[in-house]
C-alpha positions, 0 to 999 in steps of 0.5 A: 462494475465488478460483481461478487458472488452473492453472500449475506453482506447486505444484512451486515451492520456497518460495524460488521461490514467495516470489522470484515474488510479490516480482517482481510487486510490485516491478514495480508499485511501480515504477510506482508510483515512477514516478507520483509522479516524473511528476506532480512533475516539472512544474507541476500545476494545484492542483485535481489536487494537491487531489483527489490529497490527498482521495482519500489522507486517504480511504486514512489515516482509513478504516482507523482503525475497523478497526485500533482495533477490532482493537487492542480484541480483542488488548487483552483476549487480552492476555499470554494469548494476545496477545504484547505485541509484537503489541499494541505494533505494532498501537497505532504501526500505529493511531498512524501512519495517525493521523499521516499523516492528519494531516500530510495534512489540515494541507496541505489545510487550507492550501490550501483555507483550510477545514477539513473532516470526516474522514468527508466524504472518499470513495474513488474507483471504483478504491479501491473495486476495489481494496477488492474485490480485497481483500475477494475473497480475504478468507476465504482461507487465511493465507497468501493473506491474508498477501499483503496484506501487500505492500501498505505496499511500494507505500506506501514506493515513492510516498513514496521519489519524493515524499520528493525532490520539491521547489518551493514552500511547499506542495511542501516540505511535501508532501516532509517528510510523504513522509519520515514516511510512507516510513518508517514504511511501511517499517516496516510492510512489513517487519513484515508480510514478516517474517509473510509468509515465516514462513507460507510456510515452513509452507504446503502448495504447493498454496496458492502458486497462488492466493497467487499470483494474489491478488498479480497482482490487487492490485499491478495494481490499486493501480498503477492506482489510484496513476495514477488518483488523481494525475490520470493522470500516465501514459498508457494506453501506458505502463501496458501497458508497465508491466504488461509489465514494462517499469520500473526495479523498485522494492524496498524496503530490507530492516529484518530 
């Protein structure tokens, strides 16, 4: 289990411990914003909008196995210790990686002309970090896990910039596919926040530091991915600044 340097978040409220990790994420995300907005905003050699799409189809279908294998362990608890809303969500959480894929792949397609494996695609060093950073606190307590649940929130954040971008074929494309995976990240940032702060009410205190550390480590390290994987839009200056604070936040609407 992951220890943090000790600090006073074992004498936050519930409100101040939840309003502290939103202020974290909200910050990264809106570098996140950011990434996307600058890599946009000017013309890109194509080879950096192909590895940008490799590394994202990577995102989308590797998660496939492990939300289908958990959607067979809910079906056989089903209606006994399984509601069926829990189900239900997990099956469109499926269904919409699924889609994403999907719509991605298609671009691709039509860029390269070729039609490739979903399994050749690869994650990069920094996916690979990231997934250490999740994998670190995997055997925590649920409330810390729950904090991975933020994670859609930087999903929502680049798909809201990339919604509005706009250029040729392949742009408008790219846009319409945006605005299907913004709202349904949304979705599922607001389903995952709903359990979030259901937990938050029933923990102990003593779990805010490490819950909290945990979502230092992830924003920072999916914001750094996010520049990574889109060709370093953003220089090393400006992810300090970043890191310091210095961004318009991004926070996504609110479904509940």
């Amino acid at each position: 289990m992951a220890v943090s340097t000790p600090d006073k978040t074992s004498n936050m409220s519930s409100a101040e411990f939840t309003s502290a990790v939103e202020n974290v994420f909200h910050q990264y995300w809106g570098g996140h914003y950011e990434v996307v907005k600058t890599f946009f905003g000017q013309p890109r050699d194509r080879q950096q909008l192909i590895d940008w799409l490799e590394l994202q189809l990577y995102k989308e279908i590797h998660v496939v196995p492990e939300i289908a294998r958990k959607v067979i362990a809910l079906y056989e608890k089903l209606d006994v210790e399984i509601e069926r809303g829990e189900f239900e969500s997990e099956c469109y959480e499926l269904a919409d990686e699924a889609q994403h894929y999907r719509l991605l792949a298609d671009i691709l397609e039509g860029i390269t002309g070729q039609r490739r494996s979903a399994l050749v695609f690869k994650p990069t060093k920094e996916q690979v970090d990231l997934e250490a950073v999740r994998n670190k606190y995997a055997n925590s307590t649920p409330l810390v896990r729950s904090v991975g649940g933020f994670s859609p929130g930087g999903g929502t954040a680049f798909a809201a910039a990339g919604s509005m971008i706009d250029g040729g074929p392949v742009e408008r494309q790219l846009a319409e596919a945006f605005k299907v995976i913004y709202r349904q990240e949304l979705e599922h940032y607001n389903k995952n926040r709903f359990v979030f702060d259901r937990l938050v009410r029933e923990a102990n205190p003593s779990e805010y530091a490490e819950a909290l550390q945990y979502a230092r480590e992830l924003a920072h390290q999916h914001f750094i991915l996010r520049n990574a994987s889109f060709s370093y839009p953003l220089s090393p200056e400006r992810i300090k600044q970043i890191a310091a604070g210095e961004v318009t936040r991004y926070i996504p609407p609110s479904l509940y």
